[in-house]
N, CA, C and O of each residue as an XYZ file, in Angstrom:
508
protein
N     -17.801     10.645     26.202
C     -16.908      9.974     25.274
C     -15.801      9.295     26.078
O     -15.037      9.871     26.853
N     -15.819      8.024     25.796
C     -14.326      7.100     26.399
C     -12.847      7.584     25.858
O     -12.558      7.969     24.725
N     -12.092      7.461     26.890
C     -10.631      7.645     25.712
C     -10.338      6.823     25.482
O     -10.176      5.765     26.089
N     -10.103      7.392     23.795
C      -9.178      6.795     23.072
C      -7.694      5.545     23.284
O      -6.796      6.075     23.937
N      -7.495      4.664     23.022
C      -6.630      3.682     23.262
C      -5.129      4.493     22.356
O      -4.119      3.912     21.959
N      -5.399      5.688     22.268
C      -4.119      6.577     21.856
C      -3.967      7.848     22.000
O      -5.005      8.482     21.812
N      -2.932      8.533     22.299
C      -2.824      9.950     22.396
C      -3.333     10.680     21.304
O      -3.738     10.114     20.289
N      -3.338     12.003     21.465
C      -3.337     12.628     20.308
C      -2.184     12.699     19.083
O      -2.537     12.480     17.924
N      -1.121     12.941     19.330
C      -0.494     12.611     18.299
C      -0.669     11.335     17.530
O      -0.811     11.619     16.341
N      -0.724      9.759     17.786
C      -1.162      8.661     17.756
C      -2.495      9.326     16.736
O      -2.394      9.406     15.512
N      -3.543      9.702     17.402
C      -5.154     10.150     16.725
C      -4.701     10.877     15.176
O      -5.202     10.497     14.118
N      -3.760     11.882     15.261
C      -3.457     12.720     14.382
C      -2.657     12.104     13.043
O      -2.580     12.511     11.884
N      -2.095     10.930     13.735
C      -0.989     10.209     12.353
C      -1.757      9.537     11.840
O      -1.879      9.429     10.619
N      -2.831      8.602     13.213
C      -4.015      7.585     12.067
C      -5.077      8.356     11.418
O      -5.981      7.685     10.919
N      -5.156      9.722     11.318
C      -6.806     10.113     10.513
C      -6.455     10.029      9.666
O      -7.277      9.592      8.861
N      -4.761     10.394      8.968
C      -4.707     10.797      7.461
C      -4.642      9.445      7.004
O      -5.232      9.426      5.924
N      -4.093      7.966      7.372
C      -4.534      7.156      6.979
C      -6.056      6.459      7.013
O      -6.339      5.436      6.390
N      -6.771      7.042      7.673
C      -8.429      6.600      8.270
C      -8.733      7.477      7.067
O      -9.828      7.266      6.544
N      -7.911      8.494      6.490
C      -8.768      9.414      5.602
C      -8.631      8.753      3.856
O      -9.557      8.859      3.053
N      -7.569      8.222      3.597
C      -7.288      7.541      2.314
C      -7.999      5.828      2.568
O      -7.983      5.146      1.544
N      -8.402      5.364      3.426
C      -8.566      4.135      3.778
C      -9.935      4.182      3.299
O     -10.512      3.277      2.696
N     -10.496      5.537      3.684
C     -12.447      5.339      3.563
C     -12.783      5.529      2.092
O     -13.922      5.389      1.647
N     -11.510      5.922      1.225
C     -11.692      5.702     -0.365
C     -12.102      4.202     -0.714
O     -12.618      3.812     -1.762
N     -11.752      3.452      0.407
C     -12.088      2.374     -0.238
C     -13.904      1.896     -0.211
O     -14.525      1.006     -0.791
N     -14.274      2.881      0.673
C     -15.917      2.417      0.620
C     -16.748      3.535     -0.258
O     -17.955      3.748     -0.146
N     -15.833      4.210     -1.165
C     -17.241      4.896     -1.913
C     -17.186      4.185     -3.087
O     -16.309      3.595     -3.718
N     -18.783      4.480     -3.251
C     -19.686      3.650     -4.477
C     -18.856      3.869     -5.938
O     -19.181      4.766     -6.716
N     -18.066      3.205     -6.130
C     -17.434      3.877     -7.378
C     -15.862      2.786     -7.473
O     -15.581      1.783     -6.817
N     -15.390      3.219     -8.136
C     -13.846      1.988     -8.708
C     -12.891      2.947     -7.805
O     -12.660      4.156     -7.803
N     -12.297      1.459     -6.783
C     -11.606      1.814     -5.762
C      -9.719      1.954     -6.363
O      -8.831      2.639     -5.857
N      -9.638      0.990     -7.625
C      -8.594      1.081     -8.037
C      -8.095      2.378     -7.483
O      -7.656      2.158     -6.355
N      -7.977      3.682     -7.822
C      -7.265      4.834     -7.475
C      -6.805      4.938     -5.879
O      -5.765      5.390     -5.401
N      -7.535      4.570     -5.474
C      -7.446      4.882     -3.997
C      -6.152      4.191     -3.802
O      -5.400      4.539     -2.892
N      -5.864      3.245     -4.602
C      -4.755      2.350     -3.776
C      -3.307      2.612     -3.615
O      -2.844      2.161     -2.567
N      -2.257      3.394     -4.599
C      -1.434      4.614     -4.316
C      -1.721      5.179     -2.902
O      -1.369      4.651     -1.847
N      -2.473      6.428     -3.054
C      -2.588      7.024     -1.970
C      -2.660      6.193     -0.774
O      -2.286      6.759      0.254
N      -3.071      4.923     -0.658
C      -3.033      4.248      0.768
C      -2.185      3.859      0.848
O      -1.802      4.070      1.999
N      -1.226      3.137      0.122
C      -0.049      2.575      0.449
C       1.192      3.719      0.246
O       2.352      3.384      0.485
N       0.893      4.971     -0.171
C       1.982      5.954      0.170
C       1.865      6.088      1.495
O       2.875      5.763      2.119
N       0.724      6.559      2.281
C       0.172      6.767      3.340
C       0.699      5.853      4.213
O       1.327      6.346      5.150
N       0.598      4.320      4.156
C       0.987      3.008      5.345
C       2.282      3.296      5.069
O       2.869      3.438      6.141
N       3.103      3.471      4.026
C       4.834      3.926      3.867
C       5.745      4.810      4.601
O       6.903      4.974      4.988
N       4.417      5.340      4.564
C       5.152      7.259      5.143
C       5.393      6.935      6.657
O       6.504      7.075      7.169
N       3.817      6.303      7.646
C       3.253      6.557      8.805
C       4.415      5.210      9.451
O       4.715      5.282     10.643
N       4.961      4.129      8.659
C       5.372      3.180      9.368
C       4.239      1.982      9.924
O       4.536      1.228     10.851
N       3.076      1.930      9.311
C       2.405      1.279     10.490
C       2.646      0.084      9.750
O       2.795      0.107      8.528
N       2.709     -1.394     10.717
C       2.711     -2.731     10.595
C       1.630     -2.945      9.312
O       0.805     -2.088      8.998
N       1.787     -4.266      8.620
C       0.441     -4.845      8.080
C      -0.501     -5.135      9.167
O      -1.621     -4.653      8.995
N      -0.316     -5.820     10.265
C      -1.253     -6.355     11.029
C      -2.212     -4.755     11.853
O      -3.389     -4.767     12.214
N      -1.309     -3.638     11.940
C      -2.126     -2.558     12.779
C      -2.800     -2.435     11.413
O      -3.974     -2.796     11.499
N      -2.431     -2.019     10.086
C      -2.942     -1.354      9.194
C      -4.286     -2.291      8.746
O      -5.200     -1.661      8.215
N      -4.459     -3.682      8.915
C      -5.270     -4.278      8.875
C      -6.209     -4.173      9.662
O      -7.379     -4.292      9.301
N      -5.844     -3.932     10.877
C      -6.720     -3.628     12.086
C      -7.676     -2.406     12.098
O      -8.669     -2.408     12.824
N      -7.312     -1.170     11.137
C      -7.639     -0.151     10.756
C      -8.685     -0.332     10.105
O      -9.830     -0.034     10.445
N      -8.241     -0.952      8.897
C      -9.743     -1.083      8.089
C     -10.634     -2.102      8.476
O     -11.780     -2.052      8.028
N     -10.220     -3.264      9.433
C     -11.343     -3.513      9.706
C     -11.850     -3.285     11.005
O     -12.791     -4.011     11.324
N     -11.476     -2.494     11.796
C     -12.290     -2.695     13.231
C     -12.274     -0.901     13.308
O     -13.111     -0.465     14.098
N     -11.518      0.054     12.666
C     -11.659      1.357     12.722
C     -12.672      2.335     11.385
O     -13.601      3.141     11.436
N     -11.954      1.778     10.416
C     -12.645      2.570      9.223
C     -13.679      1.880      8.426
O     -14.566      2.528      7.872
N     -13.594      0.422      8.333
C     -14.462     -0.566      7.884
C     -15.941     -0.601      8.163
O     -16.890     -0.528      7.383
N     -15.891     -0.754      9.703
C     -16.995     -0.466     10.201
C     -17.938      0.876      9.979
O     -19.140      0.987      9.739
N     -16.877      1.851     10.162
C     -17.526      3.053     10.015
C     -18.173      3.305      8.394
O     -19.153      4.048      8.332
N     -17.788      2.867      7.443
C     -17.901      3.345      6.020
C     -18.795      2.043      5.410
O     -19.757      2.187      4.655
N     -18.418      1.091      5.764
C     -19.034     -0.334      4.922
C     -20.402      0.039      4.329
O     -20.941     -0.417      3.320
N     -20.900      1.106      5.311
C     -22.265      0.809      5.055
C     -22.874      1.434      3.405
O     -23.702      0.829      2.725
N     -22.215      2.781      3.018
C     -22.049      3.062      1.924
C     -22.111      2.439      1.157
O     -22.982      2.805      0.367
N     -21.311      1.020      0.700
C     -21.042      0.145     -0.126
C     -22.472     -0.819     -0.382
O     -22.806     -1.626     -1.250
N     -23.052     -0.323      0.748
C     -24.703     -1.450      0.300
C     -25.923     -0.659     -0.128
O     -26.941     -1.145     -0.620
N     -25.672      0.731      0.142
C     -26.809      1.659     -0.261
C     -26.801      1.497     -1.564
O     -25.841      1.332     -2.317
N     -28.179      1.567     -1.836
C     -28.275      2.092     -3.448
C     -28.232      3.127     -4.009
O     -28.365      3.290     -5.222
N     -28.061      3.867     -3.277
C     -27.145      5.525     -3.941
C     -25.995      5.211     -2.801
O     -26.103      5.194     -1.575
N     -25.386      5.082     -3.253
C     -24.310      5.191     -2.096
C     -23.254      6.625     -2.727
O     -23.301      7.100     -3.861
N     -22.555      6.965     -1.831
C     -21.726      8.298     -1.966
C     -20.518      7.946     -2.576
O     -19.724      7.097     -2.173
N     -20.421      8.691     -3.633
C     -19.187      8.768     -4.903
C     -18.192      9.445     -4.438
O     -17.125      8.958     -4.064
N     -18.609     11.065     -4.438
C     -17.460     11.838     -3.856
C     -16.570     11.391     -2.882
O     -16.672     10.260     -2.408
N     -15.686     12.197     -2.533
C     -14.322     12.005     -1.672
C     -15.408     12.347      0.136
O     -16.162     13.285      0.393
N     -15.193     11.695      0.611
C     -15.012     11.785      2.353
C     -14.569     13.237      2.984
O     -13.364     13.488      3.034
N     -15.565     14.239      3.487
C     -14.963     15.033      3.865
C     -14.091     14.734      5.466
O     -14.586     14.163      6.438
N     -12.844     15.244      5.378
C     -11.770     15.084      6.576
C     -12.294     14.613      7.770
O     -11.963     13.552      8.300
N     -13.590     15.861      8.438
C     -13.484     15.696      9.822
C     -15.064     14.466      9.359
O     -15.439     13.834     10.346
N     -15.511     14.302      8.636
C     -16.532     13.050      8.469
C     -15.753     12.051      8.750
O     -16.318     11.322      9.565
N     -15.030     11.784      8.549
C     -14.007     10.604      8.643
C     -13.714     10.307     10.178
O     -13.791      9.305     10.888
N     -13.352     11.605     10.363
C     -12.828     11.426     11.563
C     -14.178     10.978     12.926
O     -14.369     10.019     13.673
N     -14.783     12.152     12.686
C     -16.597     11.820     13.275
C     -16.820     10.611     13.454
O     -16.695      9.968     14.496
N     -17.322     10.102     11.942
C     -17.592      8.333     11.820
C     -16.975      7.582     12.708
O     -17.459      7.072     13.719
N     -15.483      7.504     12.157
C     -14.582      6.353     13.154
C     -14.463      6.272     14.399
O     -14.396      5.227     15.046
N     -14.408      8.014     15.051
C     -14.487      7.960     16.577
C     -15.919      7.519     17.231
O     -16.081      6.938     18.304
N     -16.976      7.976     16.242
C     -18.010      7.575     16.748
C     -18.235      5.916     16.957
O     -18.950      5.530     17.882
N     -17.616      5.003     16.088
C     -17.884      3.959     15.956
C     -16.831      3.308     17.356
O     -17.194      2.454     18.165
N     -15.461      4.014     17.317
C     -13.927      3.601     18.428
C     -15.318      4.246     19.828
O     -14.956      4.310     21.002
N     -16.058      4.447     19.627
C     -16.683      4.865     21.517
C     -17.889      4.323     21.237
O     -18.799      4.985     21.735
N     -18.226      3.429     20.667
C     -19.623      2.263     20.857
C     -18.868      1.650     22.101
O     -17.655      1.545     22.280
N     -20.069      1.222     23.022
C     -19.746      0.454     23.933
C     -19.003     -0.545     23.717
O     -19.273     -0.960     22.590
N     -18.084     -1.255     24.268
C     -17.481     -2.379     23.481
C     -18.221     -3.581     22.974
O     -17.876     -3.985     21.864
N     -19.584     -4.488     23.861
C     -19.804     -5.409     22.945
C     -20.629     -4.729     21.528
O     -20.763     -5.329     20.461
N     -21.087     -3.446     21.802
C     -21.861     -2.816     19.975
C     -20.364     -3.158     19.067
O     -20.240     -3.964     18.145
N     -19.618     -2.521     19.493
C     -18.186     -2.013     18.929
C     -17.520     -4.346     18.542
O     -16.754     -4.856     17.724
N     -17.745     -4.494     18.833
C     -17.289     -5.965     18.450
C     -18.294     -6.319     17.658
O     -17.921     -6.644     16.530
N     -19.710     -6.384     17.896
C     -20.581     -6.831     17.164
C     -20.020     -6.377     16.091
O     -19.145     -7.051     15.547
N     -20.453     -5.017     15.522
C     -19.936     -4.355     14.658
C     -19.077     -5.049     14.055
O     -19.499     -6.000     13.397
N     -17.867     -4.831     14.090
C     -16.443     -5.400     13.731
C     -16.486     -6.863     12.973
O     -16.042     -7.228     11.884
N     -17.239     -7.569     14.056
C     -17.548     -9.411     13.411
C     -18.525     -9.343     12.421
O     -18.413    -10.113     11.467
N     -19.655     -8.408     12.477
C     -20.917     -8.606     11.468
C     -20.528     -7.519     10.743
O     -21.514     -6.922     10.311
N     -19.160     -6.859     10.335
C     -19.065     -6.275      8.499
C     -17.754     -7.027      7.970
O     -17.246     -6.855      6.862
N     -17.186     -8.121      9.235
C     -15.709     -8.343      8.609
C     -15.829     -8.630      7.042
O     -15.146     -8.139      6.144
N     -17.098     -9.752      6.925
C     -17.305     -9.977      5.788
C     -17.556     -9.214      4.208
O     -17.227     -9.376      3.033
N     -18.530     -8.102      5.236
C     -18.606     -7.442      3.813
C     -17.289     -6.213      3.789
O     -17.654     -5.258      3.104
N     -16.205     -6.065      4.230
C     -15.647     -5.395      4.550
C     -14.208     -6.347      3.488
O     -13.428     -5.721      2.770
N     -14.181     -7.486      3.607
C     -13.378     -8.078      2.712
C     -13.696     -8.453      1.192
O     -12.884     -8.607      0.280
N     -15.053     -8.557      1.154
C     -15.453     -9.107      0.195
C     -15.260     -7.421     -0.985
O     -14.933     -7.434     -2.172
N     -15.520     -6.436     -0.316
C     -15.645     -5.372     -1.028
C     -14.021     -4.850     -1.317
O     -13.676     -4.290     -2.357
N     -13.290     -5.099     -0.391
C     -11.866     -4.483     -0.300
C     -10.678     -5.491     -0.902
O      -9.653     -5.146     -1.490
N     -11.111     -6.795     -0.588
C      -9.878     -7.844     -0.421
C      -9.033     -7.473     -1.932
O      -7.816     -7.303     -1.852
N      -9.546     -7.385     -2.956
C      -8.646     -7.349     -4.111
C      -7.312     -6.233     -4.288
O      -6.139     -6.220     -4.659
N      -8.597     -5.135     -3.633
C      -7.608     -3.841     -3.236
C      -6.346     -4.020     -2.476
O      -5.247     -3.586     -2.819
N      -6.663     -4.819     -1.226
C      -6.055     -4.780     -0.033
C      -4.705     -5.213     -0.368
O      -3.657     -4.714      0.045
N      -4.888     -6.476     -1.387
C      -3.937     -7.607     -1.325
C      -2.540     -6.658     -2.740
O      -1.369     -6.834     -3.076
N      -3.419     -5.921     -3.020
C      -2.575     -4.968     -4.255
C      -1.721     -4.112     -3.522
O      -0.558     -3.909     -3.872
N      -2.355     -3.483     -2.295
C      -1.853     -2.293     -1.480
C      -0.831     -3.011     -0.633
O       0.248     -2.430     -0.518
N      -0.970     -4.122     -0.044
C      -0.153     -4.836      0.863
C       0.866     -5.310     -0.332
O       1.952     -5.191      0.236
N       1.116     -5.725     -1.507
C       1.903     -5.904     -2.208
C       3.005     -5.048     -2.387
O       4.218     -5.239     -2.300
N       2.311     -4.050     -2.661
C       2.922     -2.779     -2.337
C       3.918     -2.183     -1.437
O       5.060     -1.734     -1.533
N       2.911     -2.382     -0.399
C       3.536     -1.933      1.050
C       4.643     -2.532      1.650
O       5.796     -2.123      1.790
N       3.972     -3.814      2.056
C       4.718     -4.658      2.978
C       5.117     -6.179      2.036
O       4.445     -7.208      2.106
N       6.341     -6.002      1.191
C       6.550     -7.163     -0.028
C       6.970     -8.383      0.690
O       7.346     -8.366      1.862
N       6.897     -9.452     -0.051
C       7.289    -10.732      0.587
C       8.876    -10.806      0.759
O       9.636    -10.248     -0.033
N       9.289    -11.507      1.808
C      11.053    -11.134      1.760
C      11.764    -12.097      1.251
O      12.986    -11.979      1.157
């Protein structure tokens, strides 16, 4: 396994947001999820642009795929699944790990963007 581009503490502040973020890929109405994420980006301090970076090049990748199955998974994300997934996906070699990233940006917005733009309303308001 490569390290991480963050310490552990760093690892420990982003799961609980990596953990409300992957609400946004189960098969089911994401509306709810969106509270909990933007309490979460409130609490942790993180930028729009890192928090963007999250869902799409950390948790996006890892979860998108859910969203195309035809049973795809309803229930809640268990913790360390979350965590599993994303690290597994943060230690793809880097060009898998980019591929990745460029070939779900799409479905990764198309499934989230309505959410996103509610949660960022939220979060980070216009000044």
């Amino acid at each position: 396994m490569k390290p991480l581009p963050f310490d552990e503490v760093e690892l420990q502040r982003r799961m609980s947001v990596w953990y409300v973020l992957a609400d946004l890929f189960l098969d089911g109405e994401a509306d709810e999820a969106e509270e909990p994420i933007a309490r979460h980006l409130k609490h942790h301090g993180y930028s729009r642009a890192e928090a963007e970076a999250m869902l799409y090049k950390e948790v996006g990748p890892a979860f998108c795929g859910n969203l195309l199955s035809i049973a795809g998974r309803w229930g809640a994300w268990d913790y360390d699944e979350v965590k599993t997934r994303v690290l597994a996906h943060l230690n793809l070699p880097a060009p898998l790990r980019l591929l990745s990233n460029w070939s779900n940006a799409p479905i990764i917005a198309f499934f989230t963007r309505s959410h996103w733009r509610r949660i960022c309303a939220e979060v980070y308001p216009a000044p």
